[in-house]
Wavefront OBJ file of the C-alpha trace (Angstrom):
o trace
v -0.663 -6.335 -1.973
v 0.181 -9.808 -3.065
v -0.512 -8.993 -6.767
v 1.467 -6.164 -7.355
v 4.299 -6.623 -9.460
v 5.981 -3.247 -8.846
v 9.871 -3.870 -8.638
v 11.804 -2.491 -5.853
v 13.018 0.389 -7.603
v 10.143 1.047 -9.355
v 8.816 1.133 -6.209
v 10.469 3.812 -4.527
v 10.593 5.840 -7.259
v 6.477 5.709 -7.219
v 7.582 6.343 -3.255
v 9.421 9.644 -4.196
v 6.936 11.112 -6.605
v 3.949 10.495 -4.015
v 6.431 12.296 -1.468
v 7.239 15.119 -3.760
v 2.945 15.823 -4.390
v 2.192 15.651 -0.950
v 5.468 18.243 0.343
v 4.074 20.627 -2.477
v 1.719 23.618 -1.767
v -1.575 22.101 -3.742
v -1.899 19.191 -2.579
v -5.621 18.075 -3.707
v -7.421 16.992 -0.455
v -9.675 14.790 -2.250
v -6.326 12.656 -3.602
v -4.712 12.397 -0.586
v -5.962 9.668 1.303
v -5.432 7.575 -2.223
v -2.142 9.099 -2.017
v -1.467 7.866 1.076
v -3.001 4.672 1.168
v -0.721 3.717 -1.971
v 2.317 5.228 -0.003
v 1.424 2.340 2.602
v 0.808 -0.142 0.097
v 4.624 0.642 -1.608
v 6.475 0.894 2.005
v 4.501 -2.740 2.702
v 5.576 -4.092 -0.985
v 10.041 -2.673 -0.126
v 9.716 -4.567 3.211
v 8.665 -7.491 2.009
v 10.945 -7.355 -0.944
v 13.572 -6.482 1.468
v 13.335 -9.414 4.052
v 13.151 -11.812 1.360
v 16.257 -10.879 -0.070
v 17.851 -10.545 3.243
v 16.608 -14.494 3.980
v 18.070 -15.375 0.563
v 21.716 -13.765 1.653
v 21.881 -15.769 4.436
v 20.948 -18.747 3.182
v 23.541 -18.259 0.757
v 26.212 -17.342 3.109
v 25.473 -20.344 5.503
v 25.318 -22.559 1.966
v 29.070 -21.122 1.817
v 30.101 -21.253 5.077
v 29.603 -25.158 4.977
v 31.030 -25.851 2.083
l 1 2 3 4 5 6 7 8 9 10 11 12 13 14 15 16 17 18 19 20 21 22 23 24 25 26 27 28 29 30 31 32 33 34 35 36 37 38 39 40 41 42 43 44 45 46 47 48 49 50 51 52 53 54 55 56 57 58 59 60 61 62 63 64 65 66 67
């Protein structure tokens, strides 16, 4: 997961469309588990994205709260 370079957005968008094949009435069982899988792999890649920016606010707001 590391390697990926998939922006946030870019992300869930990927996200939505994997969402979209698997609520739709032919979904190809032979896909899915790759489907899946990858689903796990973008929800893994938003956290992480997610937490970092969240450490970077509040470093930012305690940088201006001693100033």
């Amino acid at each position: 997961m590391g390697n990926d370079q998939t922006g946030y957005a870019e992300a869930l968008q990927e996200l939505q469309a994997i969402l979209t094949e698997l609520e739709g009435e032919t979904v190809d069982v032979d896909v899915l588990a790759v489907r899946v899988a990858r689903a796990d792999e973008l929800l893994t890649l938003c956290r992480e994205r997610l937490e970092a920016a969240s450490v970077q606010v509040e470093k930012v707001v305690a940088a201006a709260d001693d100033a």
